[in-house]
C-alpha positions in Angstrom: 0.0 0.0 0.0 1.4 3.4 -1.4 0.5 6.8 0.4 -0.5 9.1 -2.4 1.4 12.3 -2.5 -1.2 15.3 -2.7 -1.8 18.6 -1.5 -2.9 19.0 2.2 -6.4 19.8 2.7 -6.2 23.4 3.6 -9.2 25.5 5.4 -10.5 27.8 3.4 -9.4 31.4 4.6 -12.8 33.1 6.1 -14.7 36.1 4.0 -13.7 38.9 6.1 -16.7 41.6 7.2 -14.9 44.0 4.4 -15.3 41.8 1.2 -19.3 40.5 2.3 -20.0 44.8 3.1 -18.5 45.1 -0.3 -20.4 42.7 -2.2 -23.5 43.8 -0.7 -22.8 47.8 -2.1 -22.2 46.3 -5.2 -25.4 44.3 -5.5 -27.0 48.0 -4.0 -25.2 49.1 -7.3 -26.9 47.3 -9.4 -30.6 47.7 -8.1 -30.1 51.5 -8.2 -28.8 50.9 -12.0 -32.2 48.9 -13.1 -34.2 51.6 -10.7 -32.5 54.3 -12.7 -34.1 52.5 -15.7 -37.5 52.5 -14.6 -36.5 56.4 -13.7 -35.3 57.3 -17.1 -38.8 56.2 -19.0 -40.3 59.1 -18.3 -37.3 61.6 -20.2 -37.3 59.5 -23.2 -40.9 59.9 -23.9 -41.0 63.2 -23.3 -38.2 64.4 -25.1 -39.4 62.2 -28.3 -42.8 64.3 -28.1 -41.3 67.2 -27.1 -39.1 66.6 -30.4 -41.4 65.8 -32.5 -43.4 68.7 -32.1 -40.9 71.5 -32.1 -39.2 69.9 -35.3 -42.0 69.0 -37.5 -41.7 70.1 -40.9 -37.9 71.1 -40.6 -34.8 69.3 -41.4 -34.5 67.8 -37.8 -37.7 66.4 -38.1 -36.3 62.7 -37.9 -34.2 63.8 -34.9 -36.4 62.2 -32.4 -36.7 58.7 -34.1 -32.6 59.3 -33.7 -33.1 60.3 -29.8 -34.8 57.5 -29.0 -32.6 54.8 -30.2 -29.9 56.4 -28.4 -31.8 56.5 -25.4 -32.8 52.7 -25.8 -29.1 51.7 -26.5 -28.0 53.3 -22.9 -30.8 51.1 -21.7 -29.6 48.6 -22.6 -25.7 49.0 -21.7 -26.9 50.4 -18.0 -28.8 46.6 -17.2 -25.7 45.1 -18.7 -23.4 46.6 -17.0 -25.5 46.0 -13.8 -25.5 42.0 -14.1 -21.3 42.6 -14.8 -21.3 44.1 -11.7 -23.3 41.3 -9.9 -21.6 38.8 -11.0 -18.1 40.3 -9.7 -19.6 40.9 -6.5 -20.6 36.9 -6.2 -17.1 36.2 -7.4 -15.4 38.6 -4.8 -17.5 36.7 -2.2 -15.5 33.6 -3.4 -11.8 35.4 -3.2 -11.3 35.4 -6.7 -9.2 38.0 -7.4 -8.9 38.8 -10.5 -12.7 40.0 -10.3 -11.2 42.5 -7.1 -8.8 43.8 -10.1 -12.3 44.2 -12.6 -13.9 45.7 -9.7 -11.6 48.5 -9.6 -11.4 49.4 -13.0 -15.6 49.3 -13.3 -15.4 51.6 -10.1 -13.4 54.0 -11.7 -15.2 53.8 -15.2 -18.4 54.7 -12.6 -16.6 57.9 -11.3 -15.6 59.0 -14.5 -19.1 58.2 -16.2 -21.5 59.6 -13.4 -19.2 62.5 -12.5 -18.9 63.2 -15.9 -22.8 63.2 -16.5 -23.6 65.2 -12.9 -21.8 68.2 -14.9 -23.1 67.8 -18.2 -26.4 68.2 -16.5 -25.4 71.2 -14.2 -23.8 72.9 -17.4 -27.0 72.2 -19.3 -28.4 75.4 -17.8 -25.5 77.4 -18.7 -25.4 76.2 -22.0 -28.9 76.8 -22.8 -29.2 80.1 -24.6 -27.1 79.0 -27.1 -28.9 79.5 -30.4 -29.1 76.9 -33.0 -28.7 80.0 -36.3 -31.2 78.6 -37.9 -34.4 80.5 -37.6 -37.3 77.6 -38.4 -35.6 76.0 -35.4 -36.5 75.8 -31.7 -33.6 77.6 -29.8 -31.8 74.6 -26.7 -33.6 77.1 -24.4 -37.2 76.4 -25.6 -36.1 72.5 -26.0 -34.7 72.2 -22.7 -37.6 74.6 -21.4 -40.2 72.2 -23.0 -39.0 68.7 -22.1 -38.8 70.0 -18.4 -42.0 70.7 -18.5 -43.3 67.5 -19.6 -41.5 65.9 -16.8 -42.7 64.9 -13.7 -41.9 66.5 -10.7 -40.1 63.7 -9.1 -37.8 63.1 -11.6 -34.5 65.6 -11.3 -34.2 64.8 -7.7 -34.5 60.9 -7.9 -31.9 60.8 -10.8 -29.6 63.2 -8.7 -29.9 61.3 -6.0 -29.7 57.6 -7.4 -26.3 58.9 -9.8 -24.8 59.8 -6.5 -25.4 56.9 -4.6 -24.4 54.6 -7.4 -21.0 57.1 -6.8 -20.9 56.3 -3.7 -21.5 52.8 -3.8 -19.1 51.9 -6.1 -16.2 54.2 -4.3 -17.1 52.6 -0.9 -16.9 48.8 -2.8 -13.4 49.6 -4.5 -11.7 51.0 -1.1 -13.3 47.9 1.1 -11.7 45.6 -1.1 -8.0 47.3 -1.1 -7.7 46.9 3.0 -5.6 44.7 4.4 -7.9 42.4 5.6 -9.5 41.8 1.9 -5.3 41.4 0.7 -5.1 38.6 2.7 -8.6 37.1 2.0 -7.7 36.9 -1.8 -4.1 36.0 -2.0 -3.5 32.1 -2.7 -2.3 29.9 -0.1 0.9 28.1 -0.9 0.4 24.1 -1.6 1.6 22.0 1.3 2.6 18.3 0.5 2.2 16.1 2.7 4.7 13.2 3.8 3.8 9.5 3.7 2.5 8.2 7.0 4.9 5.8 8.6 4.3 2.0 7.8 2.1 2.6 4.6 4.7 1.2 2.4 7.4 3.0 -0.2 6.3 5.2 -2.0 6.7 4.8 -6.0 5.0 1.5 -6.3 6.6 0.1 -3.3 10.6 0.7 -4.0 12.8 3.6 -3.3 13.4 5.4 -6.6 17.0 4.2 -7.8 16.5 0.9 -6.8 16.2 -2.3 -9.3 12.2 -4.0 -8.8 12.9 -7.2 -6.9 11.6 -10.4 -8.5 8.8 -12.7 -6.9 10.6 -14.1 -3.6 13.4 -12.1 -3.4 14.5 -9.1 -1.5 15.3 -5.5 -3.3 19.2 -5.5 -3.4 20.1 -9.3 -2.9 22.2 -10.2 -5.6 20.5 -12.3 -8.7 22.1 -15.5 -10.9 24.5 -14.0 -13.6 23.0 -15.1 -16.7 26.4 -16.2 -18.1 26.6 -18.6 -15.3 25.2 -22.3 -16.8 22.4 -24.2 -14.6 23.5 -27.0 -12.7 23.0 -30.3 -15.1 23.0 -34.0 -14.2 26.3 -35.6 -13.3 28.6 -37.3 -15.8 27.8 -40.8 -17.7 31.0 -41.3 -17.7 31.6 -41.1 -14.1 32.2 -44.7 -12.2 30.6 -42.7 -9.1 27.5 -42.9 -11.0 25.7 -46.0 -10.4 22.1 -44.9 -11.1 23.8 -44.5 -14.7 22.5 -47.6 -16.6 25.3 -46.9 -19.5 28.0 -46.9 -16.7 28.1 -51.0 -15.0 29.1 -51.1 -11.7 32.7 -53.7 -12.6 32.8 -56.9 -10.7 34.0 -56.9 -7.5 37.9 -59.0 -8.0 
């Protein structure tokens, strides 16, 4: 009986409280991302009537069909990028961690994105006496002016407030995950070997590794029959001592 060489059974290294309070912002993440969905509805209808009316008849009159397909499209990347982001989190759980390294970079793509879109919309004011020079069309004042209109009340605030928790969220995940007690929750364990127990035999099928395989009966290093040496045979015909020898008479006793 051999004793199989393998890796020691190590514990598995418990999820510190860091990594299971960062999962759970990220999965917040992602149920603020398909609420902001449900939240955005209400701005891409009203800017495709709102568009439609002021540019009928005009050259931008297919601007809205153009509006709303790009407002479908960042539907669709925001839900997407929502299940990437549960999907590290149940992977982070697990101490994987190149998904701690993805998690970064999609925190920092959130800062950059959100940040990014909190100023376009606080510049939107600013930027909204700028004429268009065409006459027959609305000026970005009466646009904005009208699709703000057709919104609901409820709207600016909850998408203020559901781009900066999402901020927050993702921040708070990234830093959780870089503390020292998250380091040493996702780095690998070194393999321990274990050595054979006493009395289960030699390893290798039985023999120490340099050593010839003993034949049936016979001990590993006790010396085997040259082959050049010939077998014993029977004794010679010829031989007077020989008296089982029916060639060879025993001579008369004189």
């Amino acid at each position: 009986m051999t004793a199989p060489l393998h890796p020691a059974a190590l514990p598995a290294n418990p999820r510190p409280t860091v990594v299971t309070i960062s999962s759970y912002l990220l999965f917040f993440y992602a149920v603020l991302q398909v609420i902001s969905v449900g939240v955005s509805i209400p701005m891409v209808t009203a800017t495709q009537e709102v568009t439609e009316e002021l540019y009928a008849g005009t050259a931008m009159e297919g601007a809205a069909v153009g509006g709303v397909i790009g407002s479908v499209l960042g539907i669709g990347i925001s839900l997407l990028f929502a299940a990437g982001v549960v999907v590290l989190a149940i992977f982070n759980n697990r101490g994987k961690n190149p998904s701690r390294i993805v998690t970064w970079v999609a925190a920092g793509l959130t800062l950059c994105c959100t940040g990014l879109g909190l100023l376009a919309t606080a510049a939107s004011g600013a930027l909204s006496g700028v004429e268009t020079g065409d006459p027959n069309l609305p000026t970005q004042a009466e646009l904005q002016e009208r699709i703000e209109a057709a919104l609901p009340g409820w709207y600016e605030p909850a998408s203020l407030a559901i781009g900066i928790l999402g901020m927050l969220a993702m921040l708070a995940a990234a830093i959780l995950l870089a503390l020292p007690a998250a380091n040493e929750f996702f780095r690998k364990p070194p393999a321990m070997w274990e050595p054979p127990l006493p009395g289960t035999g030699y390893p290798m099928g039985g023999q120490y590794p340099g050593y010839p395989q003993a034949g049936a009966g016979q001990y590993p290093g006790q010396p085997q029959q040259h082959p050049a040496q010939p077998p014993a045979g029977p004794a010679n015909p010829a031989d007077p001592a020989n008296p089982a020898d029916p060639t060879n008479p025993t001579p008369p006793a004189g």
